[in-house]
MIGU-643673 format. One record per residue (C-alpha): residue number from 1; x, y, z. Coordinates in steps of 0.5 Angstrom, whole numbers. Layout:
N
 num    c1    c2    c3
 NUM     X     Y     Z
...
REM end
This chain:
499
 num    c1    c2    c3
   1  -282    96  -131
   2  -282   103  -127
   3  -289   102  -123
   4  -289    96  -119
   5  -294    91  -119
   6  -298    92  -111
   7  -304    96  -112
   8  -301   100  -105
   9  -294   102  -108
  10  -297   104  -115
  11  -302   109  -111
  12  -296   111  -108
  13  -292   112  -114
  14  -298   116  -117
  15  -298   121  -110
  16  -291   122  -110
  17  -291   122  -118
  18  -296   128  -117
  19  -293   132  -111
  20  -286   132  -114
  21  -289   135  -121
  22  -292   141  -116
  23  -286   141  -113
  24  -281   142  -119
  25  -286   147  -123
  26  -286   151  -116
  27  -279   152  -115
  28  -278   154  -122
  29  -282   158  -122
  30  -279   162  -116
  31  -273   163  -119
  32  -277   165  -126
  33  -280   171  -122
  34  -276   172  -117
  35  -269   171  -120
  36  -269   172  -127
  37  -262   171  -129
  38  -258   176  -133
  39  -253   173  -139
  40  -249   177  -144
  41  -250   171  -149
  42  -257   172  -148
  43  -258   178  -153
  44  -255   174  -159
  45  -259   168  -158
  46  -265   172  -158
  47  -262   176  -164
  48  -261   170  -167
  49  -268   168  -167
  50  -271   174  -169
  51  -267   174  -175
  52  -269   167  -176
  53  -276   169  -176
  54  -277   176  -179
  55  -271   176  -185
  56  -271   168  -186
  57  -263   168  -185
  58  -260   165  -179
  59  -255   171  -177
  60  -254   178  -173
  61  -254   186  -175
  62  -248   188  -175
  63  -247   196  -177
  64  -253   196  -180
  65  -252   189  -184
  66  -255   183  -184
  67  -249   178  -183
  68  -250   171  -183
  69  -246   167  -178
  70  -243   160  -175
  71  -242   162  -168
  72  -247   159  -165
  73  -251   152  -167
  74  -258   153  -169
  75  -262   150  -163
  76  -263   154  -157
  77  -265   160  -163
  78  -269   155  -166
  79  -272   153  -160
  80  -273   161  -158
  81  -276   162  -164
  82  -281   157  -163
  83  -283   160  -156
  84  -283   167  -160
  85  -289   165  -165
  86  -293   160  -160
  87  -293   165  -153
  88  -290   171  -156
  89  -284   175  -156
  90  -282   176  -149
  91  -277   173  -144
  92  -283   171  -140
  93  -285   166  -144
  94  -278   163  -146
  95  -278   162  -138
  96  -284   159  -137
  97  -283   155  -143
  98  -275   153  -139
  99  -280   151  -133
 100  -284   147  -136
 101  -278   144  -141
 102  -274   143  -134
 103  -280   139  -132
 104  -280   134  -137
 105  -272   134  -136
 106  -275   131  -128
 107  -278   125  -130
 108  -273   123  -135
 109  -268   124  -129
 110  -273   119  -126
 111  -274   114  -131
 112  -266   114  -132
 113  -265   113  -125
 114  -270   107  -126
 115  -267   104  -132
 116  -261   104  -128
 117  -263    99  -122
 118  -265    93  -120
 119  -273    91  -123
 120  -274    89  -115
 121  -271    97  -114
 122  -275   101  -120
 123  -280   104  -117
 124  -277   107  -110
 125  -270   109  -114
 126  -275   112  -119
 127  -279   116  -114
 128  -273   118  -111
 129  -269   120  -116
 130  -276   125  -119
 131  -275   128  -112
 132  -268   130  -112
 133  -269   133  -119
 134  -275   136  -118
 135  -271   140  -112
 136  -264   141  -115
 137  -263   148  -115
 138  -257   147  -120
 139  -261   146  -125
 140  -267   149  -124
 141  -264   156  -123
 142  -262   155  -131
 143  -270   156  -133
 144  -269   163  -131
 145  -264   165  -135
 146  -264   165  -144
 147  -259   161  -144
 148  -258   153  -148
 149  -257   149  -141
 150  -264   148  -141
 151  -265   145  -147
 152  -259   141  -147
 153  -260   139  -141
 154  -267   136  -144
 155  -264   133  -149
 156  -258   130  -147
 157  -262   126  -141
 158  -266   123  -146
 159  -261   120  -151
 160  -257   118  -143
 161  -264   114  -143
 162  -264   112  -149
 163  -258   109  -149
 164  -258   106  -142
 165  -264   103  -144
 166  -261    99  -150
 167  -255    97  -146
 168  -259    92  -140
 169  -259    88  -146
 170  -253    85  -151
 171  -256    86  -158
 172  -256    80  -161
 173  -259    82  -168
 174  -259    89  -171
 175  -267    90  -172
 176  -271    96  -169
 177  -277    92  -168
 178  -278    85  -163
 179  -283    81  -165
 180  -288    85  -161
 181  -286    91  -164
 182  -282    94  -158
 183  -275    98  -159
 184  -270    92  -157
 185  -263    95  -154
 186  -260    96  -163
 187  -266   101  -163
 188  -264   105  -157
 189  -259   105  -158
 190  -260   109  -165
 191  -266   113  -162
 192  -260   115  -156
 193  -254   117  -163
 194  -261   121  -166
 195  -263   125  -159
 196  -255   126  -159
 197  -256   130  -166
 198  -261   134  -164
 199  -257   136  -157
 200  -250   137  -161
 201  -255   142  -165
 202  -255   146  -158
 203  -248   146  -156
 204  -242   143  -160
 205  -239   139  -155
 206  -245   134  -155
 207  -241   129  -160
 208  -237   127  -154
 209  -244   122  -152
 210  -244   119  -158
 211  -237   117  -158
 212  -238   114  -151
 213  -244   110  -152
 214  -241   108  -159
 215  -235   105  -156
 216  -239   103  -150
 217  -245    99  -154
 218  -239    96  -159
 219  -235    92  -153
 220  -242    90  -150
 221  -244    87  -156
 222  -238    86  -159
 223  -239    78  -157
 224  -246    77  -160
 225  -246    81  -166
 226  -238    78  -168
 227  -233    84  -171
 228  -237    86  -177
 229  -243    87  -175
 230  -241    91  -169
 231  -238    95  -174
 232  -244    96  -177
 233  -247    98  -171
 234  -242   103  -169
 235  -244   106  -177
 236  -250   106  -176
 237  -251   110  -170
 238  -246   115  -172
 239  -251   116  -180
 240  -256   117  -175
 241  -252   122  -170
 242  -251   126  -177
 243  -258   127  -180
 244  -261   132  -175
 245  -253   135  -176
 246  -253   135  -184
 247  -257   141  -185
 248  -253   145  -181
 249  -247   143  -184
 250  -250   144  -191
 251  -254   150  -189
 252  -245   152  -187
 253  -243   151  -194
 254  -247   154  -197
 255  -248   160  -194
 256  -241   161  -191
 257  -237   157  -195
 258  -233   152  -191
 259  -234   145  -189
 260  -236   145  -181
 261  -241   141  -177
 262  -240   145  -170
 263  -239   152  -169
 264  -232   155  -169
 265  -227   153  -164
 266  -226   160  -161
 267  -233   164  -164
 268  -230   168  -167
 269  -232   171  -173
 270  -228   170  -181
 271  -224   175  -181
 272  -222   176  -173
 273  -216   173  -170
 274  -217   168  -165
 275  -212   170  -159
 276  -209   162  -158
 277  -203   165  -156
 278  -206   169  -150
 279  -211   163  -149
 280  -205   157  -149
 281  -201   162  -143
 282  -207   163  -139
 283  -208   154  -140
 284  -201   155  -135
 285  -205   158  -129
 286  -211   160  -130
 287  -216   155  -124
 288  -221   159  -121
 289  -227   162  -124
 290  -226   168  -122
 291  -219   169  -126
 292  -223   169  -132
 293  -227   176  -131
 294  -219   179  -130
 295  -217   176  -137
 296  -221   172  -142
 297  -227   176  -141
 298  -224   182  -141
 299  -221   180  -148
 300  -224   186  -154
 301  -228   190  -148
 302  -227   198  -148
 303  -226   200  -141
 304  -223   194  -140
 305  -216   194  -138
 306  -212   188  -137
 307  -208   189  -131
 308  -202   186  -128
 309  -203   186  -120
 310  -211   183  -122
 311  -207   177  -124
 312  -205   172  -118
 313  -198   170  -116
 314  -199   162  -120
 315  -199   166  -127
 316  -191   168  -126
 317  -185   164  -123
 318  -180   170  -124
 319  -180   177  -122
 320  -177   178  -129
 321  -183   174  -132
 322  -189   178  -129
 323  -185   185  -132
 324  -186   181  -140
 325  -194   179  -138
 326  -193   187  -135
 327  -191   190  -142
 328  -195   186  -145
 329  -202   188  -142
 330  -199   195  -144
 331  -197   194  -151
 332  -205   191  -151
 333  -208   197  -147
 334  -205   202  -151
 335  -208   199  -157
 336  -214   203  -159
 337  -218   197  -161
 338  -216   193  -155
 339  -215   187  -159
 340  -209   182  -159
 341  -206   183  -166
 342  -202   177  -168
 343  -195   180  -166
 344  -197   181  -159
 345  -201   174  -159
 346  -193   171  -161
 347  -190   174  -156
 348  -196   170  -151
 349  -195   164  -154
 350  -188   164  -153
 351  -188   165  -145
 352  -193   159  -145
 353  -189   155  -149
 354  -183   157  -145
 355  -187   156  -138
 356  -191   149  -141
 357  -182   147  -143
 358  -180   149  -134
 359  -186   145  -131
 360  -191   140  -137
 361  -194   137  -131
 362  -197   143  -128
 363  -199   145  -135
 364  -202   138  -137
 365  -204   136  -131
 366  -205   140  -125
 367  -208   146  -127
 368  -214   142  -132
 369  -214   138  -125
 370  -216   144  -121
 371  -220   147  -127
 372  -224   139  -127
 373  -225   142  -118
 374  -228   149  -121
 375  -231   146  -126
 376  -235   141  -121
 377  -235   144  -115
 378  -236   152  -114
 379  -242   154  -111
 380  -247   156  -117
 381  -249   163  -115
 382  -247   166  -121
 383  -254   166  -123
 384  -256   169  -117
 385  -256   177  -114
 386  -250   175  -109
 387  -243   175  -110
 388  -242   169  -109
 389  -235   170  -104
 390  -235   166   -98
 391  -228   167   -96
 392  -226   171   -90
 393  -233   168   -87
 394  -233   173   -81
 395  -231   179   -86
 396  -236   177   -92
 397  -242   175   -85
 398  -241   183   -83
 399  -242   184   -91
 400  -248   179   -92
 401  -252   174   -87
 402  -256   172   -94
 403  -249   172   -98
 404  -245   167   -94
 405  -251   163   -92
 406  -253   162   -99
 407  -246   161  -102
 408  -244   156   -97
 409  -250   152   -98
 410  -248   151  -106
 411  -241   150  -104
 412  -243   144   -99
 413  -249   141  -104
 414  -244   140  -110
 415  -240   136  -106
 416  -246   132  -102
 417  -248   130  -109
 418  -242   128  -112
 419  -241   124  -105
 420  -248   121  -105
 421  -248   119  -112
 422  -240   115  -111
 423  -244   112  -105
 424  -250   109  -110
 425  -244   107  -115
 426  -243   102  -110
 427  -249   101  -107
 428  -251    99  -115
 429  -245    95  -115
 430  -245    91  -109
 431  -251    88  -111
 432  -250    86  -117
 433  -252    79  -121
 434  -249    74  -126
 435  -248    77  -132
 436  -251    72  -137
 437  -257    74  -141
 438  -262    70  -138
 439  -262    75  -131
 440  -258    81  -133
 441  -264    85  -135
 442  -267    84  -127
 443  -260    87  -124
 444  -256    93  -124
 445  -255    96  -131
 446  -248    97  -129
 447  -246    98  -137
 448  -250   105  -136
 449  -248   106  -130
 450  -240   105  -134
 451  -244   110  -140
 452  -245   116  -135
 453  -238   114  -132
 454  -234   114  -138
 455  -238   121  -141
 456  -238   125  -135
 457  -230   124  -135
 458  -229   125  -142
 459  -233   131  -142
 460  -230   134  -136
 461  -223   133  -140
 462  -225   137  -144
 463  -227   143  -142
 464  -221   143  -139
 465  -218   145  -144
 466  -225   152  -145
 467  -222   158  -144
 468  -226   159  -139
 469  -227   154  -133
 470  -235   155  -133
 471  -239   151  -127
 472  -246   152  -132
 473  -242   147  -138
 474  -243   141  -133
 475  -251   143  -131
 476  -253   137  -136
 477  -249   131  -133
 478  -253   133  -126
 479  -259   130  -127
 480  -254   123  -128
 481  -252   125  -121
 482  -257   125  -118
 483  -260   118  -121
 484  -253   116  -118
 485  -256   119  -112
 486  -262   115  -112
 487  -258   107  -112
 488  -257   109  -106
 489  -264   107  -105
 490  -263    99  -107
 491  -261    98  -101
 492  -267    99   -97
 493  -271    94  -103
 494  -266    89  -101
 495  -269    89   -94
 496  -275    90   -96
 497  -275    84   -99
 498  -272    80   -94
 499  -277    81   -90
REM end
C-alpha cells in the first residue's frame, strides 16, 4: 500500500499530495505561458490532425494535394485532434491539456517510485518522488511545446508502472484475475506490453520496453511457470503489445501498400532518397549536439550551405580527407535542389567506410559513447529563449547573466539527477531481503528497479545510432530517474523504525 496506515501519516500524505498537485500545475503553467516552445515538427503534427479531422485521411497538402503519409505514427496527431475537438483549435488549449497530462505523469512517477521500495518505505519514497516530479523542469518545459515527449512520457510511466508492479511477484499461473478479483503480476504484465502499444503508437522506438520487460519477466518467472508456459507468456504479452499497433500496420497496407508497424526509418517520404551514406559519415564523428544544425539539419534546407570550416577538426584525420568533405559540400552546394543524390551519397559512404576501416573502435564505441553523454547530459534549454552556451564563462557572463546563470543550472541539475538516483539504486540495494515469495513482496522491488535499468541502457544505445543526438529523446526515462532518486529516502524509514 502507498498510503500508510497511522492516521497522522495519511493527513501528511494527503497535504503533501495536495500541495504538490498545486505545485506541478504552477510550473507548468509558467512555461506555457511564459516560454511557449517553438518546434519545426510542430506545423506537421498539427497538420497531421486537421487532415485527420476535416478530410478523414491521415496525410499532408502537399502542392495542393492531400497526400496520405507514414512519416509520423498516429498518436500525438490523434491526441492533438482530440484536443482540437473537445477545446478548440489552438495551441493554447494543446498546452493546457500537456499540463494537465504532465500532471497525471507525476503521480504515476510517485506510484512508480512506490512500487519500487520496501512496504515499510512507500509512502515517504512516494511523497518524495511526487515532489521531485512536480518541480523537474526537464519534463515540465515539454507541456510548452507541440511535440509528443509529453504524450509518450504519460504513456510510457504508466506501462514502467505496470510492469513493475508485476514483477514484486513471480507469476506462478497465467490468470488476470486472483481469487479476489485483482490483477496478479501475469496481468500486469499484459496491462504493462498493451500501455506500451499505445506508447509505440506515439514514438517508434518504444517496442525496445516491450522487449526488456519480456525478457525481464521471463527470467523472473522462468522457475515457476517452467519453459513453456514462460513462452506462452512472453506470446501473450507481445499479442497484447500489437492490438492497439495493428490498426496502423493495417491502415499502411492499405493505404501505402507496404507491410510496416513503425514509421520509417530515416522519415522520408517513398520517392525520397535517404542520405545513409552521408548519415554513416557523420556516425564517425559527430558527438555534440550543436554539430547536428551544421549537417543533419541542414540537409534539403534552401539557403542553407554546408560548409567545411562549420565542421570541427575530429570529422577529418588528414589535410587531404577535409579537402574530399570540402569538394563534396561543394558538389552538394551547387545542387539546385540541395539534395544528396545517390552518387554523391556514395562517395560519403565511402570515407565512413574508409574512417570506420583506420579506427573501429572510435566509430563503434567512442562516438556513441560521447553521444550517450550529450544525449543525457547537455543542458536542456533548447526549448527556452537562451542560447544555451556556457563556455567561455567570463565572455557568455559579459553577454548574459541570465544565459550562464540558467544554462549552468541545467548542465549541473542533469548531472545531479543522474548521481542521486545511482545513490538510491544502492540505498535499494543495501537493503534488500530474502528472495523467497513469502517476503519479497515487503523489500526492495529489485526486479523493477533491473527493468528501468536494463530500458534505459537499451534505449540509449539505440539513439546512439539517430542521426540526430537530441537531449528531449530521453525526456520519458526521468521520471524513472527521479523514482530512483526517491530510494534514497529508504534509509531514513529504516531509522524511523528502529527507533
Amino acid at each position: 500500500m502507498i498510503i500508510p496506515a497511522r492516521r497522522d501519516d495519511v493527513t501528511t500524505v494527503c497535504v503533501h499530495t495536495f500541495l504538490a498537485i498545486i505545485v506541478t500545475l504552477a510550473l507548468r503553467l509558467f512555461f506555457v505561458l511564459r516560454f511557449p516552445g517553438p518546434s519545426d515538427d510542430s506545423e506537421m503534427y498539427i497538420q497531421l490532425a486537421r487532415t485527420l479531422v476535416d478530410n478523414h485521411v491521415y496525410g499532408f497538402w502537399l502542392n495542393g494535394h492531400l497526400i496520405p503519409t507514414d512519416l509520423r505514427m498516429p498518436g500525438y496527431p490523434a491526441f492533438l485532434a482530440g484536443v482540437g475537438i473537445l477545446f478548440g483549435r489552438s495551441v493554447r488549449a494543446i498546452e493546457l491539456s500537456q499540463a494537465v497530462l504532465d500532471t497525471l505523469t507525476c503521480v504515476l512517477t510517485a506510484t512508480l517510485a512506490a512500487t519500487l521500495a520496501p512496504s515499510a518505505s512507500r509512502w515517504r519514497v512516494w511523497v518524495v518522488a511526487l515532489w521531485l516530479a512536480a518541480t523537474c523542469p526537464f519534463i515540465a518545459n515539454y507541456s510548452a511545446v507541440v511535440l509528443t515527449e509529453t504524450l509518450v512520457t504519460f504513456l510510457g510511466t504508466a506501462a514502467l508502472c505496470c510492469f513493475a508492479v508485476g514483477l514484486r511477484e513471480k507469476i506462478t499461473r497465467l490468470a488476470v484475475r486472483d481469487e479476489k478479483n485483482h490483477l496478479t503480476p501475469f496481468g500486469f504484465a499484459l496491462l504493462g506490453a498493451f500501455l506500451t502499444g499505445l506508447a509505440t503508437l506515439v514514438r517508434p522506438e518504444m517496442p525496445l520496453l516491450l522487449v526488456v520487460a519480456a525478457i525481464v519477466y521471463a527470467i523472473r518467472s522462468v522457475r515457476s511457470l517452467r519453459l513453456q508456459k514462460t513462452i506462452i507468456l512472453a506470446a501473450a504479452m507481445a499479442v497484447i503489445f500489437l492490438t492497439p499497433v495493428l490498426p496502423w500496420a493495417a491502415r499502411n497496407f492499405v493505404t501505402m501498400k507496404k507491410v510496416e508497424f513503425i514509421a520509417p526509418r530515416y522519415v522520408n517520404l517513398p520517392d525520397e532518397y535517404a542520405p545513409v551514406g552521408f548519415y554513416a559519415w557523420t556516425q564517425t564523428w559527430l558527438e555534440r549536439y550543436r554539430d547536428v544544425y551544421f549537417t543533419v539539419w541542414k540537409i534539403g534546407e534552401t539557403d542553407q550551405p554546408l560548409l567545411v570550416d562549420e565542421i570541427p577538426s575530429s570529422a577529418f584525420d588528414s589535410p587531404d580527407e577535409k579537402a574530399r568533405v570540402a569538394d563534396l559540400f561543394a558538389e552538394y552546394n551547387n545542387n539546385p535542389d540541395l539534395d544528396i543524390t545517390p552518387e554523391l551519397d556514395d562517395k560519403f559512404a565511402e570515407i565512413a567506410s574508409e574512417r570506420t576501416h583506420r579506427h573501429p573502435l572510435r566509430t563503434y564505441v567512442q562516438v556513441p559513447f560521447a553521444r550517450a553523454l550529450t544525449i543525457w547530459f547537455t543542458p536542456r534549454t533548447e526549448l527556452l529563449p537562451i542560447d544555451g552556451k556556457f563556455w567561455p564563462v567570463r565572455e557568455r557572463w559579459e553577454d548574459s547573466h541570465a544565459d550562464v546563470l540558467v544554462t549552468g543550472s541545467f548542465g549541473l541539475l542533469g548531472y545531479l539527477y543522474v548521481a542521486l538516483a545511482a545513490g538510491g539504486i544502492w540505498m535499494a540495494w543495501s537493503a534488500r531481503t530474502s528472495q523467497s515469495a513469502s517476503d519479497y513482496a515487503f523489500g526492495p522491488n529489485l526486479w523493477g528497479i533491473a527493468l528501468l535499468l536494463v530500458y534505459f541502457f537499451l534505449r540509449t544505445a539505440f539513439l546512439t545510432t539517430v542521426e540526430a543526438p537530441e537531449p528531449r529523446y530521453v525526456v520519458s526515462c526521468y521520471p524513472g530517474i527521479l523514482a530512483f532518486v526517491s530510494l534514497l529516502r529508504i534509509r531514513n524509514a529504516k531509522r524511523a523504525e528502529a527507533s
